[in-house]
C-alpha positions as CSV (number, residue, x, y, z in Angstrom):
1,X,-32.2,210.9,157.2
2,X,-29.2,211.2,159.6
3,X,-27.8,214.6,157.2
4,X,-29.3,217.1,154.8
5,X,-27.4,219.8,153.8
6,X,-28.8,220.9,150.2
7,X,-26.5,221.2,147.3
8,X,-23.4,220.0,150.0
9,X,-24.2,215.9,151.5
10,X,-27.2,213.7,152.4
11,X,-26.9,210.7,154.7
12,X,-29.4,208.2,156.0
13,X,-28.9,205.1,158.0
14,X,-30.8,201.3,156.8
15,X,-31.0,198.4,158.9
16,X,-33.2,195.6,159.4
17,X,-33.3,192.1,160.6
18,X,-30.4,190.0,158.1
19,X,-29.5,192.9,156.7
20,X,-27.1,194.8,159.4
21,X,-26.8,198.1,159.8
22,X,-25.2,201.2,157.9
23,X,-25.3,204.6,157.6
24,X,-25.0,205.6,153.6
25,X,-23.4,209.1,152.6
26,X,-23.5,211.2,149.4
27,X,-21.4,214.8,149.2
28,X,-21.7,216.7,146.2
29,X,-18.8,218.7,145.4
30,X,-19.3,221.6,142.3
31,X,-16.4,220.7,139.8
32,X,-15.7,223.3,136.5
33,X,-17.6,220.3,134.6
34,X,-20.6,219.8,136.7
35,X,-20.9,218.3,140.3
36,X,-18.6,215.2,142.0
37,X,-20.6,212.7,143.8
38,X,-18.5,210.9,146.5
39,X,-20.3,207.7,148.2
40,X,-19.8,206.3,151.2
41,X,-21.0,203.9,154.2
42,X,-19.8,203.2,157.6
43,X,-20.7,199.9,158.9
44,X,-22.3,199.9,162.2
45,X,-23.5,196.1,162.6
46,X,-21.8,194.7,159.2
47,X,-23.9,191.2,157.6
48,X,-23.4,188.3,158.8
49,X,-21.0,185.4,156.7
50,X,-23.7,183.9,155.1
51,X,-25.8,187.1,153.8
52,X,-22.1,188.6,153.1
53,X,-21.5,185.4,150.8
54,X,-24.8,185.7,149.4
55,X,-24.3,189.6,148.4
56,X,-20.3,189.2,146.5
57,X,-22.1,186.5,144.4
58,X,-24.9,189.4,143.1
59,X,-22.7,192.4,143.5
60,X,-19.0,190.9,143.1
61,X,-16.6,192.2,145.5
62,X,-16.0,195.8,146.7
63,X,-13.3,197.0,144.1
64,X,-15.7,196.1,141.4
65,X,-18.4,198.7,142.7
66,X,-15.5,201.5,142.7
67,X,-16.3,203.8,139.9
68,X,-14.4,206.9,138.6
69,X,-15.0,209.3,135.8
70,X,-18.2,210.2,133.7
């Protein structure tokens, strides 16, 4: 865990061997309709080509994990 703030943002950072290395961020904002959950990542040591390649074909590419709405 890199942040822990309850009821406001939590971050933690993953790395590993093939994997690179980011730090992953959730803030939860109250809304009149129940809480707003904004994701985020910062890239420290991104994938490399091949392991890049490898994730679009599972995940598809970036704009197709962007999600609005309930």
């Amino acid at each position: 865990m890199t942040a822990a703030e309850p009821g406001r943002e939590f971050a933690f950072r993953r790395n590993g061997p093939g994997t690179g290395s980011y730090t992953w961020r959730y803030a939860l904002e109250p809304i009149p309709t129940g809480t707003r959950l904004t994701e985020s990542f910062d890239a420290e040591r991104p994938l490399g080509r091949a392991m890049t390649w490898m994730t679009m074909k599972w995940t598809g590419p970036p704009a197709a994990l962007e999600r609005s709405g309930p």
